[in-house]
C-alpha positions in Angstrom: -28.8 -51.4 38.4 -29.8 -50.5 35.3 -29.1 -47.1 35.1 -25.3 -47.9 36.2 -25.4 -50.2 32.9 -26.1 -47.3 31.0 -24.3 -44.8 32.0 -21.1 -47.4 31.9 -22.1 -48.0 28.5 -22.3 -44.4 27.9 -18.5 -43.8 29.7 -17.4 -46.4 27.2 -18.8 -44.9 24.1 -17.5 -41.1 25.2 -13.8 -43.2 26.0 -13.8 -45.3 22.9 -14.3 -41.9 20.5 -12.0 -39.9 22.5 -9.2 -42.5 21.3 -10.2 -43.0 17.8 -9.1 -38.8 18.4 -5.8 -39.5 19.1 -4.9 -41.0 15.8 -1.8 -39.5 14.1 -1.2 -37.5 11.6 0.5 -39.5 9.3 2.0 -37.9 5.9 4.0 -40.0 3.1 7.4 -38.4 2.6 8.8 -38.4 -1.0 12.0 -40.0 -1.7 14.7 -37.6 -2.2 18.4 -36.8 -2.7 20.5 -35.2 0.6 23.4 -32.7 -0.1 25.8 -35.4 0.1 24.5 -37.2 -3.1 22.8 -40.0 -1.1 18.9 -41.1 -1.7 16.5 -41.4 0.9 13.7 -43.7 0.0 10.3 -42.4 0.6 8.6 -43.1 3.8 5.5 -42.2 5.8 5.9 -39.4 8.7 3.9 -39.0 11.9 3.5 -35.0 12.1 1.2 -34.7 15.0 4.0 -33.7 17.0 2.3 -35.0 20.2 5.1 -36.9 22.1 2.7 -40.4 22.4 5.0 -43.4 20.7 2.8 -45.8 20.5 1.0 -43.3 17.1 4.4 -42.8 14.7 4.6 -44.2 11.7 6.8 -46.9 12.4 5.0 -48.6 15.7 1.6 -48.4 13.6 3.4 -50.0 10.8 3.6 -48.0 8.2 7.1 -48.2 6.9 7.5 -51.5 7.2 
């Protein structure tokens, strides 16, 4: 019995660090002007570029 606690405390460690890995890669975006003449304010941008919506910018709430 004890050996099963461990080695579920172990699987638990291993699984908590794998998804502190899967943070994104999140970049601040200057404020800028487009061709048109209008100003986009700056913002923070998720570049990871890994499809998962639950790491962008916005869900984690960074531009808000």
């Amino acid at each position: 019995m004890r050996n099963l606690l461990i080695i579920a405390a172990m699987l638990m460690v291993c699984w908590s660090s794998t998804r502190d890995l899967q943070v994104a890669d999140i970049k601040w975006v200057d404020g800028y002007y487009t061709r048109s003449g209008q100003y986009r304010s700056g913002h923070y941008r998720d570049t990871s570029n890994d499809g998962y919506q639950y790491n962008n910018a916005n869900y984690l709430g960074y531009n808000d």
